[in-house]
Every structure is written in C-alpha cells, then in structure tokens.
C-alpha positions as CSV (number, residue, x, y, z in Angstrom):
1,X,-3.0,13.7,37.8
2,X,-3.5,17.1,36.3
3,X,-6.3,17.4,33.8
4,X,-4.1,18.2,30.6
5,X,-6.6,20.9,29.3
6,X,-7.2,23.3,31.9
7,X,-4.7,22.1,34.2
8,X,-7.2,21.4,37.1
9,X,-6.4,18.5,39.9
10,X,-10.1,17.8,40.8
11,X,-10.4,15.1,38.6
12,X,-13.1,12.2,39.9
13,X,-13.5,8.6,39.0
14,X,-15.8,7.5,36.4
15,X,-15.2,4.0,35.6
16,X,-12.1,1.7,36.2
17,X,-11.7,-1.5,34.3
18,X,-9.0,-2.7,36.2
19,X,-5.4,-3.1,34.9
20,X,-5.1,-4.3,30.8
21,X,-2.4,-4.3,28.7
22,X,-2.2,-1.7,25.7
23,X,-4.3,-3.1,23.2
24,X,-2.6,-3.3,20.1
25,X,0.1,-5.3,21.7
26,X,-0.1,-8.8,20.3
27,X,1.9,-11.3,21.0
28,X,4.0,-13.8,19.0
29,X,4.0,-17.5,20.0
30,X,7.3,-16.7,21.6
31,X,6.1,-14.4,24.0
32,X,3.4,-17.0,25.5
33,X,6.1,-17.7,28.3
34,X,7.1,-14.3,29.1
35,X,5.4,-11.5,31.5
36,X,3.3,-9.1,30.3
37,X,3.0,-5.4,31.2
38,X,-0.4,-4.2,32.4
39,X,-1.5,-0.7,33.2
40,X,-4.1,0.7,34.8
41,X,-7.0,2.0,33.2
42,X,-9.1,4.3,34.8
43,X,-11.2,7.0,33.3
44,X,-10.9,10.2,35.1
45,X,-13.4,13.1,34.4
46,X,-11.9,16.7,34.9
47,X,-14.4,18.7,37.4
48,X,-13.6,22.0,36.3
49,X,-13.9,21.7,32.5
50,X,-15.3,18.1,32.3
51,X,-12.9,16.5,30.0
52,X,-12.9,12.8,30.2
53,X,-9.3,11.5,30.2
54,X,-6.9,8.5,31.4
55,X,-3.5,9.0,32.7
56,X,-0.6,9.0,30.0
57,X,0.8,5.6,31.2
58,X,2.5,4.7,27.5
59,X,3.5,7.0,25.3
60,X,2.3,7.2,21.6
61,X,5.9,5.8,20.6
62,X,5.0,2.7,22.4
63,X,2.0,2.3,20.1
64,X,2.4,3.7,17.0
65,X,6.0,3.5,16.0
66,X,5.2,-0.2,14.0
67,X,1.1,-0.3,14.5
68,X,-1.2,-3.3,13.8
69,X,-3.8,-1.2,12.7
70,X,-4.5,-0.8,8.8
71,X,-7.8,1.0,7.9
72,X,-8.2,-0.2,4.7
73,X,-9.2,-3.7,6.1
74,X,-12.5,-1.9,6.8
75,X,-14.5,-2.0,3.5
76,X,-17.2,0.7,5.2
77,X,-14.3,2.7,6.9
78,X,-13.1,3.1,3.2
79,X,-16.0,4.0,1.9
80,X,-16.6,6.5,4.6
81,X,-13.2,8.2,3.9
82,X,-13.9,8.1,-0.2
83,X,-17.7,9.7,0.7
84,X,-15.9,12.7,2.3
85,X,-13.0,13.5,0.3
86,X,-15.7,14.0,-2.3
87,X,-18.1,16.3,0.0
88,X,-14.9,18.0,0.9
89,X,-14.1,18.9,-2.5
90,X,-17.3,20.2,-3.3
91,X,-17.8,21.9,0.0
92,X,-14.2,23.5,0.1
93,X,-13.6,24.3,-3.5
94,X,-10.3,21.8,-3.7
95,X,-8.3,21.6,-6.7
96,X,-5.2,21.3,-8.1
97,X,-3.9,24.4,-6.7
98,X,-5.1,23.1,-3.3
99,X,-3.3,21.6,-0.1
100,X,-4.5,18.8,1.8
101,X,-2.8,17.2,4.9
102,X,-4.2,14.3,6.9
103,X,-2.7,13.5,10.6
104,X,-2.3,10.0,11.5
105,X,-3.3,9.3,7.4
106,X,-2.5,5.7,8.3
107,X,-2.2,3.4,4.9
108,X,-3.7,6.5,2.9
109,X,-7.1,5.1,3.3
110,X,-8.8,8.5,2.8
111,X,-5.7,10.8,0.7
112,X,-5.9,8.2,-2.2
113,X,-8.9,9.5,-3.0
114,X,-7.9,13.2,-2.7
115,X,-4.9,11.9,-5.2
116,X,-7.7,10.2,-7.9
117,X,-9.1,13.8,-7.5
118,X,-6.2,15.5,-8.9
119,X,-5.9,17.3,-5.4
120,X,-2.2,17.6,-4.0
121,X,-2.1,16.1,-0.5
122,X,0.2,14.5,2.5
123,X,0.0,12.4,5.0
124,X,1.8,12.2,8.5
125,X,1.7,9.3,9.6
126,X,4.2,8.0,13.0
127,X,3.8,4.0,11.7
128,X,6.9,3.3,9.3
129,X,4.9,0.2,8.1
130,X,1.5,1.4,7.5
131,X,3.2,4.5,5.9
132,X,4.9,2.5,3.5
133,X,1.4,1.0,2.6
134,X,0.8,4.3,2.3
135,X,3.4,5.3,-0.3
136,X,3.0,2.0,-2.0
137,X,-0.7,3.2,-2.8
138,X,0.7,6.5,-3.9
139,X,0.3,8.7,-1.4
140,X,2.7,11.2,-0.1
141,X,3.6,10.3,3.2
142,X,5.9,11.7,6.0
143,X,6.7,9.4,9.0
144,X,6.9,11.6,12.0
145,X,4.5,12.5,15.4
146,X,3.0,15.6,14.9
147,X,4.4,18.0,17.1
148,X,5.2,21.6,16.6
149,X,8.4,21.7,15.3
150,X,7.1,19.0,13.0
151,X,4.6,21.4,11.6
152,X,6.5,24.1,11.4
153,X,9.1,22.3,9.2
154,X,6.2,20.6,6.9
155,X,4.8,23.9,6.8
156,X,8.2,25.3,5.3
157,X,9.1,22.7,3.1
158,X,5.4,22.2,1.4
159,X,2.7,25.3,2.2
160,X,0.3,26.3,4.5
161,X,-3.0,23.4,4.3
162,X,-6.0,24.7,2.8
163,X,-7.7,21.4,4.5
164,X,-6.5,19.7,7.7
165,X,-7.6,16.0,8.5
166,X,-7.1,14.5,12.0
167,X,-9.8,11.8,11.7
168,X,-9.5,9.6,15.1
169,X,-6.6,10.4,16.4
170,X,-7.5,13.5,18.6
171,X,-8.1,11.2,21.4
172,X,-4.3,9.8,21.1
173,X,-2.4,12.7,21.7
174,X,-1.2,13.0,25.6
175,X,0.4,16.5,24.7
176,X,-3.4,18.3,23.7
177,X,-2.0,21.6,23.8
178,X,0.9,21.2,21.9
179,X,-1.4,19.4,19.3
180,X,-3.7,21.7,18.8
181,X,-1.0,24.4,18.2
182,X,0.6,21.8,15.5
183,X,-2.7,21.4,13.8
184,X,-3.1,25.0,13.6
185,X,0.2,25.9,12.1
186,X,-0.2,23.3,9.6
187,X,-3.1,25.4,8.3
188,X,-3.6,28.3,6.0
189,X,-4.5,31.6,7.9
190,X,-8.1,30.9,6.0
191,X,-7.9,27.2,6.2
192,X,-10.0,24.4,7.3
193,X,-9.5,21.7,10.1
194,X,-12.1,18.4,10.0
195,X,-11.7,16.5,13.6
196,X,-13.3,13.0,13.4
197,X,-13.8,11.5,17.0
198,X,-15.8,9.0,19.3
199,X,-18.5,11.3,20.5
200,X,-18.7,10.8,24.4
201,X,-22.3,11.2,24.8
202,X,-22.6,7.6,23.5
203,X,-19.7,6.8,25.6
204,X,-22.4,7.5,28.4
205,X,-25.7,6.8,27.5
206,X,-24.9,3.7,25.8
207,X,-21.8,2.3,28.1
208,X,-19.9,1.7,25.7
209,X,-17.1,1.6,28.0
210,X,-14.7,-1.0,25.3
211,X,-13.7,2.5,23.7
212,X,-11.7,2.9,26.4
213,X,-8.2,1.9,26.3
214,X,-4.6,3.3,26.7
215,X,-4.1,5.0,23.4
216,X,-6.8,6.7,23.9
217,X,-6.4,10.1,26.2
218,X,-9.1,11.8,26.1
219,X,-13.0,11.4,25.4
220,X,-14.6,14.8,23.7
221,X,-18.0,16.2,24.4
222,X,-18.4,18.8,21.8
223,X,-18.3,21.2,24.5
224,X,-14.8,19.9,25.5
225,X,-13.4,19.4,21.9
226,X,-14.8,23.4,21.3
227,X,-12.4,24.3,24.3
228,X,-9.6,22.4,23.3
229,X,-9.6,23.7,19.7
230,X,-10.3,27.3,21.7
231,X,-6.7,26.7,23.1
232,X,-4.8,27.4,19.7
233,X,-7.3,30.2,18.3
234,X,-9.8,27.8,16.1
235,X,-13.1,28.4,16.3
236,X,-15.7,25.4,15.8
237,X,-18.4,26.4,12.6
238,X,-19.9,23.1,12.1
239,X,-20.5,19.7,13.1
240,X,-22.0,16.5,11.9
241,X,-23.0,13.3,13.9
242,X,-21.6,10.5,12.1
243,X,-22.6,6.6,12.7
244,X,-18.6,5.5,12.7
245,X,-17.0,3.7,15.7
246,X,-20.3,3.6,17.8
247,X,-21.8,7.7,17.2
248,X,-18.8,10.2,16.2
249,X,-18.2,13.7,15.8
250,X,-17.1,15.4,12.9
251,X,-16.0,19.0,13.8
252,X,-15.2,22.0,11.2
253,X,-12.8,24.1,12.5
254,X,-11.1,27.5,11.3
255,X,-8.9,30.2,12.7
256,X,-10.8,32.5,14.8
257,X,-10.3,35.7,12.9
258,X,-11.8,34.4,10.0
259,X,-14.2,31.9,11.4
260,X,-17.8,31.8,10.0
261,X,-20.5,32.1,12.6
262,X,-21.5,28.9,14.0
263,X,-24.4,26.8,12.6
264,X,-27.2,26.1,13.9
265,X,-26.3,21.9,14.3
266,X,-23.6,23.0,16.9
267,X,-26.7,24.7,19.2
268,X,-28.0,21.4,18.8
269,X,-25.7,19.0,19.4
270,X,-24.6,21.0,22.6
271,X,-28.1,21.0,23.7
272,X,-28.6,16.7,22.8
273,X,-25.6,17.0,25.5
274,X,-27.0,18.8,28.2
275,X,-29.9,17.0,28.2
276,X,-28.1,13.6,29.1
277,X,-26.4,15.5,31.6
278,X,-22.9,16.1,30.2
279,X,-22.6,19.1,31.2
280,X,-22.3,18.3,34.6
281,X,-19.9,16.0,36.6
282,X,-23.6,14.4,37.7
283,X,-24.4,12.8,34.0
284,X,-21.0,11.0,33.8
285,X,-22.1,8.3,37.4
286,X,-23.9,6.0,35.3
287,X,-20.7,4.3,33.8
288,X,-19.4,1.8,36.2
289,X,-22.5,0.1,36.5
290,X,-23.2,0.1,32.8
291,X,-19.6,-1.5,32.5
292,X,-20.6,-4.1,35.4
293,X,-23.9,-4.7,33.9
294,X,-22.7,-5.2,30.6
295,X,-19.8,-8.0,31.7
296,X,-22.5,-9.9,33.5
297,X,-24.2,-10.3,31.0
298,X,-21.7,-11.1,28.7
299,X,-20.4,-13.6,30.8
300,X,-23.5,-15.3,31.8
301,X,-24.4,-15.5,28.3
302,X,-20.8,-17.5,27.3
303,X,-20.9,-19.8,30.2
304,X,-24.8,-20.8,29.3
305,X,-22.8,-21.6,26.0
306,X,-20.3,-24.1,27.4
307,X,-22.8,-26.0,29.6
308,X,-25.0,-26.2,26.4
309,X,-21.9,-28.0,24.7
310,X,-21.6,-24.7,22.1
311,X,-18.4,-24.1,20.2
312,X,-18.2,-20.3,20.1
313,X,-15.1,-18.3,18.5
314,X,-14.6,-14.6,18.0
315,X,-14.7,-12.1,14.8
316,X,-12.2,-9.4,14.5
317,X,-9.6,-8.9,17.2
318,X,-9.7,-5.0,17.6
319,X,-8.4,-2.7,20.5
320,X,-11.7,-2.6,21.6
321,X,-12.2,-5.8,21.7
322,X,-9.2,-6.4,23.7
323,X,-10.6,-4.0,26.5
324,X,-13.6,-6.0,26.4
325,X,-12.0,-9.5,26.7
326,X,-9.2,-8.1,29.4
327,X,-12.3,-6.7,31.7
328,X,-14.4,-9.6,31.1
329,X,-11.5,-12.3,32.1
330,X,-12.7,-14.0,28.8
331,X,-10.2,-16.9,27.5
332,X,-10.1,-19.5,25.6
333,X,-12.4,-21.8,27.6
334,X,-15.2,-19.0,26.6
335,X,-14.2,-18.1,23.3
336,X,-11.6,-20.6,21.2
337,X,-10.0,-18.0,19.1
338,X,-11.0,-15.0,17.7
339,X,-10.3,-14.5,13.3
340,X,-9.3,-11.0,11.5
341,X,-9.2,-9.8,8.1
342,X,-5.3,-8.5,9.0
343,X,-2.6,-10.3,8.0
344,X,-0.5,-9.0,10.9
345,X,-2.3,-10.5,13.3
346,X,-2.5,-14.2,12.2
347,X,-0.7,-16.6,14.1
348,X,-0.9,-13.7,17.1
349,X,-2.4,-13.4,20.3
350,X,-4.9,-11.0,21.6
351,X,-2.8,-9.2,24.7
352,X,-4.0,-10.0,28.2
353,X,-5.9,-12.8,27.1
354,X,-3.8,-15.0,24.9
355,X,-6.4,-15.7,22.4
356,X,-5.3,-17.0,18.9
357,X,-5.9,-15.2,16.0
358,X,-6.6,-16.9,12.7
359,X,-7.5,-15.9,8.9
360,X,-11.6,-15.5,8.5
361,X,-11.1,-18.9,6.4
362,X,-11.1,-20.9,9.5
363,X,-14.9,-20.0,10.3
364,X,-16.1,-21.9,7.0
365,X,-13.9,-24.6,8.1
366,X,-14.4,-25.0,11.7
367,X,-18.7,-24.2,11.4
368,X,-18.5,-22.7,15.2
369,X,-22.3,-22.8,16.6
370,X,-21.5,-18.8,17.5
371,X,-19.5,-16.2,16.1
372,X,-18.9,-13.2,19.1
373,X,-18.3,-9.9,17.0
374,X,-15.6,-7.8,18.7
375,X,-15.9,-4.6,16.3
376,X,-19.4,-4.4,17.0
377,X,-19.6,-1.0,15.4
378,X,-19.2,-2.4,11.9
379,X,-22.8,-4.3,13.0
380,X,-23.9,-3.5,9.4
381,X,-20.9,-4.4,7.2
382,X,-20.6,-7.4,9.3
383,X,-23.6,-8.7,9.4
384,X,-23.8,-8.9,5.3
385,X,-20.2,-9.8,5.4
386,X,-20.4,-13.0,7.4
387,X,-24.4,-14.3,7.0
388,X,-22.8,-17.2,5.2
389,X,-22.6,-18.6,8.7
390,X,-26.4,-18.9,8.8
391,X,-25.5,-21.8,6.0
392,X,-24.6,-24.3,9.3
393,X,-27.6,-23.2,12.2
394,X,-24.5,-20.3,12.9
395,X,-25.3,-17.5,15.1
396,X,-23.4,-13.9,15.0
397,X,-23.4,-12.1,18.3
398,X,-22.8,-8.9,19.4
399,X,-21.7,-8.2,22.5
400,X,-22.7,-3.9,22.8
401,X,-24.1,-1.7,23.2
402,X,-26.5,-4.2,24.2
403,X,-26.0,-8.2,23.7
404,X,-27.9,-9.5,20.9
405,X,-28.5,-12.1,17.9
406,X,-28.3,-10.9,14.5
407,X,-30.4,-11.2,12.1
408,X,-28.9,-13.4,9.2
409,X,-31.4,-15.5,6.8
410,X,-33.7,-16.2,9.1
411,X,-34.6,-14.7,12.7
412,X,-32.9,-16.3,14.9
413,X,-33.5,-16.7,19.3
414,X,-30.8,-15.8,21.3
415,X,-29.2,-19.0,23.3
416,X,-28.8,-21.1,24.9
C-alpha cells in the first residue's frame, strides 16, 4: 500500500476491525441465502505525512452509483446545511450573479436553500436516485463522479464557481490528487472552497473508531487536509469546529495567489492537535484498545440485557452503525431489529449482520425495554425525537463515545 498523498510506503497499523462488508450494502430478503462479500478494514497511518487512510478495496461506483443514503432524513443535518447557506451568503457576498456548486449535493439538502435565496447553483451528485430527489426538489443536478475531465466540462458549459461545496465527501475519494485538482478547476481564479469532514482528532481521543468504514479513504487532521488542498495550489484561510457527525472540520479554502492570510483559529486548531499528539505517529497507538475497550463493553452490557429477560431493538441503521454491529458480532439474539426513518431501507437487512430494518412505527408498537441508538452523533435530535419511549419504563442508549442512558422524562440508571 502506497500512502495516496505523498506516495510514502511506511504506512503502520493503527486499528483493524477485522473483515466487514461495505456498509451501505443492504440486503433484500432474497439475498439472506447468498454469500456475502467482506473486506478488510484496516486503518493505516502514513509515517511520513501522517495521513490516516484504508486501502481502496471498492471503488466509489460500488457505493454510490444507487446510494441508500438521503440527507434530508436528518432534520438537524437540514438545518445545519440551511444555517450555512445563509452565513455563506452573508460572508461571500452571493447573489444572483453568483455561482454555487456542491460535490456529492446528495438530494439537494443544502442547494435548495441557495435556490430559495435567489442564488444560481449545481449539484454533482454520482447517485441517479438521490439526484432525482434532487431535481424533484428543484435543484440543478448533474449525475457524474467528479473527476477532472468532469470539471473541466461543467466548468465550460456553466462558469467558473464563485463557492465550491464538498461537505463529507472528501474522505470518499480514493483518487485525492486528482480530486483536489477537480475541485480547484471548478472554481473561480478568486473563488471559495468550504470542505466539511470528520475531524480525526476525535477519531483519536474519543475512539470513535465506527467512523471507519470502506467508503471512507482517508481521515483528515487539519494539518493533513492543509497538505492535501496544498497539492492543487489552495491555500487553507479559515476553519471552524463544527459538532456534526461526532466533532467536524469546516475548512475555507482559496487559490493560493489570492489567498487571505490565515486566521488566527487555524494556529489554534493545529495546536488543539499537537497537543493530543497528532502530529506524530506516537498519538495515533491508543486506537485499538479504545476499539477493544469500547466492544467489551458494548457487549457485556447487551448480554446483561438477555439474562435480565430485556427486549432491546436498534434506532437508525447507518454506515456507522453497521461497522459497529460487524465488529461487535452483534445479531439478532442481542439486538431484534434495528428501525430507520428511510424508506429504502425497510424490509432490508443491515450487511454483515442480517438485522431487519423496520419503519420507526414499530417502536410504539412493539414498547422494547431498550432502544440502542446507532447514529449516536444525532444524541440531541434523537434524544427529543424519540423520549416518547419514556411513556413505557423505555430506555434510549447510546453506544459512543462512551456507553450511556439518556436522559428522557426522568433520569434514568443504566441496566440491567
């Protein structure tokens, strides 16, 4: 394995969670008697520019050509998108003689806000069916992988972006150099590139270790994203910490030559990081044992369940939470089924594991003792969203960064 930003072989282990399938592969009731392709995953961490990274075992065709993913199912993640769109246009001066383009704009959860404002937008989005949710919303949306020659052909037949957007997706790009050249000649030679992604100091210091799964390439320290935008002649000039997906970054980024100097939160952020230790290969050793740690106590905590004669079923069924159950060897003797807010996914079955997936009706029907949260990141949103289980003596859990009870009408004791 070459490390696919510098180019460097002395890449060492940092955790390994066995072999999983990809994540967002769910299975129909038809495929319950067929194999089922596992891959390795391994996280690897560059020693000469410290870029965390898996190998490139799937391709992004393999995932995102018909993707079960639709953002809009997140109430907060919409909210998140429509909060920015409107900082954006303040901060950037967007109008109607303006030029946003998101990558990866998924079912135009954040450009039909940039439409409302009057401001002329695209996505590019690879998914033909959450693109058409897209365009059914109104949204202007290509379906294509963003590549160079993609880029170069949007840039022709629209204009140059005055605003780029690649809001988690980053991470899901096995070609990073080629990326970052796309994402720069979608821009404006004065333009503006915003970069959402998982920020890997929580990664570390909180082991939250169900972030990693196969779509996901790479893992950015702001001191690795900085050298990978570096790559293509873009110049990080801002950044913000962000509470989405577990701790994010959001990173400002503009062409080098006319690149404002940095602010002061980039000096730091860089220096939160060095502190932990991710600056050197040392910080990153932690991370097995985190993951070990944290499946112990997982499981110890859903077996005490069984014995005690507790029905316990799942909320969400998300690619994390199908690295979680795949490393933990949970089933349905631990967890019955699992429910989701998607559509798409009822009547599925999480990969790996086989778990059922039902609509979020079945928990009013079914009163399970406890309901396991798989998007634990949306702890907030959840927790409002679902207290109504505190009606029947329920109990929501969340499994990281650290197991725990939440608080719904009453406090409530972890059990058994």
């Amino acid at each position: 394995m070459q490390c696919r930003l510098c180019g460097s072989t002395q890449l060492s282990s940092v955790v390994d969670l066995g072999a999983t399938p990809p994540c967002e592969r769910f299975l129909a009731a038809t495929d319950l008697d067929r194999p089922e392709p596992t891959f390795p995953l391994h996280l690897r961490l560059c020693e000469s520019c410290l870029l965390l990274q898996i190998p490139a075992l799937i391709t992004p065709a393999d995932t995102f050509t018909d993707y079960a993913y639709f953002s809009s199912y997140s109430d907060s993640w919409v909210q998140h998108a429509r909060t920015f769109v409107r900082d954006a246009v303040g901060r950037l001066g967007l109008t109607g003689d303006s030029f946003v383009v998101e990558v990866a704009s998924n079912d135009g959860y954040l450009l039909r806000h940039a439409v409302d404002a009057g401001v002329p937008c695209l996505g590019i989005e690879p998914a033909r069916n959450v693109g058409a949710a897209a365009r059914a919303h109104g949204v202007p949306t290509e379906t294509a992988f963003l590549d160079e020659e993609t880029a170069a052909r949007i840039r022709r037949g629209y204009r140059p972006a005055n605003l780029v957007v690649a809001n988690n997706v980053y991470a899901h790009v096995p070609d990073l150099r080629g990326f970052t050249r796309a994402l720069r000649a979608l821009m404006a030679d004065d333009g503006w590139l915003s970069i959402e992604v998982h920020h890997a100091l929580n990664l570390v210091m909180l082991g939250q270790f169900d972030t990693i799964y196969h779509e996901h390439f790479q893992y950015y320290t702001l001191q690795t994203i900085s050298r990978a935008l570096g790559m293509a002649d873009l110049t990080v000039v801002d950044v913000e910490l962000l509470s989405t997906h577990g701790g994010s970054l959001r990173v400002w980024a503009r062409p080098t030559p006319v690149a404002d100097p940095p602010s002061a939160r980039i000096a730091d952020i860089l220096r939160l990081e060095a502190a932990a230790g991710l600056h050197e290969v040392t910080g990153y050793e932690s991370m097995q044992r985190q993951a070990e740690s944290a499946r112990a106590d997982l499981l110890r905590f859903l077996l005490d369940c069984r014995r005690a004669g507790k029905r316990v079923v799942g909320y969400g069924a998300p690619g994390k939470g199908n690295t979680l159950l795949n490393y933990c060897g949970i089933r349905t003797d631990l967890l019955e089924y699992t429910v989701d807010r998607n559509p798409y996914k009822h009547g599925r079955y999480t990969p790996g594991t086989r778990i059922p997936i039902h609509d979020p009706a079945r928990l009013e029907q079914d009163r399970p003792d406890l309901v396991l949260v798989l998007p634990w990141n949306l702890a907030t949103e959840l927790t409002e969203q679902l207290s109504y289980i505190a009606d029947w003596g329920g109990q929501l859990v969340f499994p990281l960064p650290t197991l725990h009870v939440a608080e719904l009408h009453d406090t409530v004791e972890l059990v058994p």
